[in-house]
Every structure is written in C-alpha cells, then in structure tokens.
N, C-alpha and C positions, 0 to 999 in steps of 0.2 A: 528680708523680713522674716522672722521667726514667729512663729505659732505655738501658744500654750496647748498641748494635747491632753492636757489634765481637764481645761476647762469645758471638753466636750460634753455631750449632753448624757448621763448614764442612762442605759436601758433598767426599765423594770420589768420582775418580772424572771419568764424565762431570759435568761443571757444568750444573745448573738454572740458567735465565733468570730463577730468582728465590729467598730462602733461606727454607722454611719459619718459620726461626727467624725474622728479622726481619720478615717475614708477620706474624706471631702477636703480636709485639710492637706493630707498628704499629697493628694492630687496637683492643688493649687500650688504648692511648693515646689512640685515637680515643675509644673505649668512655667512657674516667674524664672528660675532655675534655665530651662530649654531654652527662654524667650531670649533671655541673655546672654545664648549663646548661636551665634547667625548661623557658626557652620554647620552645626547639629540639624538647625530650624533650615538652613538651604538643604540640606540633604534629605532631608524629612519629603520636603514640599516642592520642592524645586528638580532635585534630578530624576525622579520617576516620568515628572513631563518633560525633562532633556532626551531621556531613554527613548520612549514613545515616538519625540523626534525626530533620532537618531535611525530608528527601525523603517519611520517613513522617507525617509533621504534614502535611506540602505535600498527599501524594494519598490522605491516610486514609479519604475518601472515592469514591474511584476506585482500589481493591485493584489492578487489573489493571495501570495504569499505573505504580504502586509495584513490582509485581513482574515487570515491562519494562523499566523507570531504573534499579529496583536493584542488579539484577545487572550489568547494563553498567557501571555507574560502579565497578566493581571494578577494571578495566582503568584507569580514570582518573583518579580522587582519589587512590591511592596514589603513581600517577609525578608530579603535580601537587604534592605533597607533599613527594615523596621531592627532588623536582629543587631545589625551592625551598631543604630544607634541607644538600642537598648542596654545590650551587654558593655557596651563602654559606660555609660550614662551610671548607669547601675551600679557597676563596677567601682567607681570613682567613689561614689557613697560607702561602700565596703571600707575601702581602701584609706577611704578618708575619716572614719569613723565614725557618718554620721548615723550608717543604720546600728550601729552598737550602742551609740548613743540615744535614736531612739527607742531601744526597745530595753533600757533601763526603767524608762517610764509605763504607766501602765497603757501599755497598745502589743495588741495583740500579731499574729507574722500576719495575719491576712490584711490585717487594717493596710499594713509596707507592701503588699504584693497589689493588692486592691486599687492603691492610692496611684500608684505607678503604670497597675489595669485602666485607671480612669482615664489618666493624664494623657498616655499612647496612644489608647483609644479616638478621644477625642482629636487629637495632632491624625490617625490613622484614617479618620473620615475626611477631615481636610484633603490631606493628601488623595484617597478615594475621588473626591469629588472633582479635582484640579484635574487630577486624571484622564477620569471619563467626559469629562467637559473638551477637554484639549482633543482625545484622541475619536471621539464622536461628532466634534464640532469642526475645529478650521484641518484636521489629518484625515477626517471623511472614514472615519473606520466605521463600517457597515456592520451592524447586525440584527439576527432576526426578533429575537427577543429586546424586552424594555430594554435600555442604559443603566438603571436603578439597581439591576441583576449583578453586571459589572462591576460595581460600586461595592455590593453586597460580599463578589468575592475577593478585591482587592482589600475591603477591611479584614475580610477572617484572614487575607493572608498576609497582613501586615500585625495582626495579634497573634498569631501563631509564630511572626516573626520575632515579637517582643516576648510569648511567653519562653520562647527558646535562649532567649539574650538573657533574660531576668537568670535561667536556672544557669545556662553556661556560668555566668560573674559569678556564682559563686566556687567555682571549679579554678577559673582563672587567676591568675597572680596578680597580672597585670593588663593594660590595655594590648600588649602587643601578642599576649595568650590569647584575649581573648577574641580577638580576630584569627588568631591561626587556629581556631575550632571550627569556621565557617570551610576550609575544605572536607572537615572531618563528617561537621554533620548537614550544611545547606548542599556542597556542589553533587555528592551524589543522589540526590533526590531531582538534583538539576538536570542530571545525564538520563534518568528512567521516569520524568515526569511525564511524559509523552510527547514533549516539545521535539522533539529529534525524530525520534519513530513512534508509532502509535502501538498499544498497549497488541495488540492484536497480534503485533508482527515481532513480539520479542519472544526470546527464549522461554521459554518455560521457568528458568530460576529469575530471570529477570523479571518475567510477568511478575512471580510472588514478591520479591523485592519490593518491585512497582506498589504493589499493593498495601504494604508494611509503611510506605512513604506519606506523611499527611499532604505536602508538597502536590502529588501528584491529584488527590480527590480536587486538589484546590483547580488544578490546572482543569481539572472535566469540568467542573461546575463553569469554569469558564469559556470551555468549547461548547456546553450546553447552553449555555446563555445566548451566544454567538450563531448557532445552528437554528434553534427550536423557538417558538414564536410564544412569549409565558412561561409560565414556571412550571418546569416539568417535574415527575416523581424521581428522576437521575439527580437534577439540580439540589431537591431537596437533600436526597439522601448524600449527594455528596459535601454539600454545604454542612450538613450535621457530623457528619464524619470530620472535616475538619474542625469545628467550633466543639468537639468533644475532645479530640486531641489539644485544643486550646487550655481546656478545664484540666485534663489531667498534666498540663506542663506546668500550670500556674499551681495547681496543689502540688506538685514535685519543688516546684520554685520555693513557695511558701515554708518546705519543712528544712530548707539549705539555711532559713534564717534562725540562729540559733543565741539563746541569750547568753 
C-alpha cells in the first residue's frame, strides 16, 4: 500500500525539522512492511522469550545464577535483536531505492529516521512486554523492584539497538556487512558490560572502556531494578545515559540520509 507524503498536513508558522504527518505515515509502512515478514516479526518477538527460556533450562538448578543472568540480559538480547533487525530492514530500503525515493519528495531526514523511531519502538515494547511476562511469570525470575522497570530497560535497550542498526546501513553494502559490524560494535560491549565480571573488579582500562559502552549503563539499570525496591537515583541516571546515547545515534543516523 503506498502513501501520498505530499498530502500531509503543513505546519504553519514556525517550521518543524520534521512533519508529523509524514512521521506517522512512515511508521505505518514500516509497520505493514515487518508484518509481512514472519521471520523479522519471529525474531523481533519470539526469540528474546526463547533466550529467557533457554537461560532457565541452562541454571534451573542454580536459582541464584538465573536470577543474576536474567535480569542483566534485559539490557542485551533486546538491542542484539533489535540491531540485527534494524540494520537489515533498513538496509534493504537503501539498497532498494526506496529511501532515495522518498526523499525526492518533500520529507525531511528526520520524518525517515523518526518514522522507523516509531515503527521499532512500538514492535520494542511488544517484545518488552512478552518478555517481562514470560521471565516474571511461569521462569519465576524474582526481583526487588516493580516488573515495569524491566520493561523500561529492555525498550531503551532494544532502541539503542535499532538506533545503531539504522546508522550501521548506511556504512553497509549489503546484508551480509551489515551483520559482520555486530562483532565490531555490539560483542565488545558484551564482554565489559558487567555480565561476566562486575565493573569493580576490572582493570582499570577496562573499567573506562566499561564506562564509554552505552550497552553496559543499560545492563546496571537492570541489576538495579533487580536488587533495589523502586526507582532508584542509579536507575535513573543510568536509564538517561542510555536514552541519550539513543538521541545522539538517531541524529548521527539522520545526517547518513543524504538527498
């Protein structure tokens, strides 16, 4: 189904850097687009709660280690996911000429970066929710803080994964580049995120490393959530540390689209 972007609504007035209207539309194109496609939409939704599974078979016997892995990896399998099917997704419209195509017309880069902001997003809460349902509900993962918390950081870290996919495609040739950037830029963030050793007991170049990594703020916000009863001032600050590193990927993203 194709959308006239002309026909959106103009601003008067001061001008937005970007038209609701054609926002809203690119989203839903993205939206029907994904829907269309199972493997994308099972990956999306479906193997974050295979993972979860997989972690509770893994330590069903060691309770305590399951409920240490599993709250962390909240922070990690959703932007692992998110990136993988961003940067293809995205990629493909490159490749295929549709984003040249749109942006013959008048629609600005942010309306294409936005519209594809929305689309994720909304697929990212999904998946969020499926999640913390599965791995709170019949896998018994225990924590101190709300569920809701959880939630909160597997979206930032599944838009952090999408803002990175979005800026990667444009770097990328093809799909099979754009996967082999995930050792480059996701697995070392994997290795010093604290999932393995905790920030305390690493080196000194590795602590600042650690610290450079948005990956890793995502992983505390979800040892805090997990530990601490409510929302604490760590939680915040680290939840905002990542949703800031979100903004300046998505504006990095936005300037790669070139008319």
């Amino acid at each position: 189904m194709s959308h006239d972007f002309t026909a959106a609504p103009r601003l008067t007035g001061r001008r937005l850097p970007f038209s609701p209207g054609i926002t809203l539309a690119t989203a839903r194109r993205v939206l029907q687009q994904i829907s269309r496609d199972h493997g994308s939409t099972a990956l999306m939704l479906v193997i974050p709660c295979m993972l979860m599974l997989l972690l509770k078979l893994m330590f069903r016997d060691v309770e305590s280690t399951f409920e240490r892995v599993g709250t962390q990896v909240f922070g990690i399998f959703p932007l692992v996911v998110m990136y993988l099917v961003a940067s293809v997704s995205t990629l493909r419209e490159r490749t295929s000429g549709t984003a040249e195509r749109l942006l013959t017309m008048p629609v600005q880069r942010l309306d294409i970066v936005l519209g594809y902001s929305l689309a994720f997003a909304f697929l990212a809460l999904l998946q969020a929710v499926l999640a913390t349902l599965l791995a709170v509900g019949p896998l018994g993962l225990h924590i101190k803080g709300p569920a809701f918390l959880l939630m909160v950081v597997a979206m930032l870290g599944a838009l952090l994964g999408l803002a990175l996919g979005l800026l990667v495609s444009a770097f990328a040739r093809n799909e099979f580049q754009a996967v082999q950037f995930l050792p480059a830029g996701i697995l070392p963030q994997f290795l010093v995120c604290g999932l393995f050793v905790p920030r305390d007991e690493m080196s000194g170049a590795l602590d600042v490393l650690a610290g450079m990594m948005p990956m890793t703020y995502a992983v505390q916000a979800a040892r805090e959530a997990a530990t601490h009863e409510g929302v604490t001032g760590v939680f915040v600050r680290d939840a905002v540390v990542v949703l800031l590193c979100v903004i300046g990927v998505l504006m990095a993203s936005a300037a790669t689209f070139k008319r």
